[in-house]
C-alpha positions, 0 to 999 in steps of 0.5 A: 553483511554486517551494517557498520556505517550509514552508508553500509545500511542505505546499502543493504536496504537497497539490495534487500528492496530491490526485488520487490520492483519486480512487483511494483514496476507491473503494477505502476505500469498498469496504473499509467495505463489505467489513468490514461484510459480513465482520461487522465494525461501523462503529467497528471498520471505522474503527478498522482502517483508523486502526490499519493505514492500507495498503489492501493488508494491510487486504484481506488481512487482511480475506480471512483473517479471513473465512476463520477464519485463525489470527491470527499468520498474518493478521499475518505475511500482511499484513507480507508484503504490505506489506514494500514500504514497508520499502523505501520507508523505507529509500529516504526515509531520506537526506532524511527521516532526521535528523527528531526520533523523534516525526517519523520515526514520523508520517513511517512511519505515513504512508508509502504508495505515493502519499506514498513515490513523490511525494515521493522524485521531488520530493526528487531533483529538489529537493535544495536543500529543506531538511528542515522543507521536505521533511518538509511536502511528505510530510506535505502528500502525504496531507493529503486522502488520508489522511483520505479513505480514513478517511472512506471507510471510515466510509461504507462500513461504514455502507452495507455494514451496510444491504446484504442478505446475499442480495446476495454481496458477496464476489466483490469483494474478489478483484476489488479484488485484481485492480485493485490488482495491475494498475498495480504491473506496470510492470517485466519484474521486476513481471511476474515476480514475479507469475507466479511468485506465480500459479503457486506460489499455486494449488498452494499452495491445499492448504497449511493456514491460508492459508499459501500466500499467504504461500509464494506471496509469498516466491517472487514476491519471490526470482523478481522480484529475481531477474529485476531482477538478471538484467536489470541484468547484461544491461544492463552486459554490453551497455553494456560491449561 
């Protein structure tokens, strides 16, 4: 359907963002779940995901605070998780940029993975939109994720605070991990960058407060862009010949 209004666009970004609450309604739930294991009660689940809103920094972040990690390194570990969405600001900004200040913030705090790749497909493949139009597709993009994973969280620490400590639930959040990880690999240069943080990670276990997370993450990231800018060479030598 064409976009022709503002409203038309919150619209169609709510529908096109929809399914993607399928994924980050488990997720949130197993995060309330996970926080009340870890000792966190039902307001203080919510009010980290309220407060972080980025499922991946929040289970890192998560991972530490079990762990008794010192506090500026379960913020630096859990910026560095999500410097990814430094890149996805920078690549909005041509289409969202000229938005008023109180805009733009609401804009960043609602940049996910879901937001980011909906609406900068729609942008390009729509540069007739105008920016009040572009502005209600993204924000119409978490019109039911965002609220989801908040009501998810919620759920999940009231579950999680009836869960049995004999139950164990610890071994899952390394699984979560394991799920998340697992559709981001869609390049040779994703793939790269993950076994390079594997291989760094496990030596750099002997590192103290957990900063081998940290030093794994800056390898993976020189390796991946490394190997991206390998790729593009080969690929302009060969259009070249």
């Amino acid at each position: 359907m064409a976009i022709t209004t503002t409203k038309s666009a919150f619209w169609k970004g709510f529908r096109d963002g929809a399914p993607f609450l399928l994924v980050s309604g488990p997720f949130g739930l197993l995060f309330g779940v996970l926080a009340a294991e870890a000792g966190l009660i039902v307001p203080e689940a919510l009010v980290f995901s309220l407060s972080v809103f980025a499922g991946s920094a929040q289970f890192t972040a998560l991972q530490l605070m079990q762990e008794n990690t010192p506090t500026l390194i379960i913020l630096v570990s859990a910026l560095a998780v999500n410097l990814r969405v430094a890149m996805y600001s920078a690549s909005l900004t041509p289409y969202l940029g000229e938005a008023p200040l109180w805009q733009r913030a609401c804009a960043a705090y609602l940049t996910v993975d879901q937001s980011y790749a909906l609406s900068i497909v729609q942008f390009e493949n729509n540069p007739q939109m105008t920016l009040s139009q572009r502005l209600a597709y993204f924000f119409g993009t978490n019109g039911c994720v965002a609220p989801g994973w908040m009501a998810a969280t919620f759920i999940g620490a009231l579950l999680g605070a009836q869960v049995p400590d004999s139950w164990g639930l610890d071994f899952v959040l390394p699984l979560a991990f394991l799920a998340m990880v697992g559709p981001m690999l869609r390049t040779p240069a994703h793939v790269v960058a993950c076994f390079a943080a594997v291989a760094t990670a496990l030596p750099a276990t002997a590192l103290p407060y957990n900063l081998g997370l940290i030093v794994a993450g800056m390898v993976g990231m020189m390796a991946g862009a490394q190997a991206e800018l390998w790729i593009e060479q080969r690929k302009t030598g060969k259009d070249a010949a």
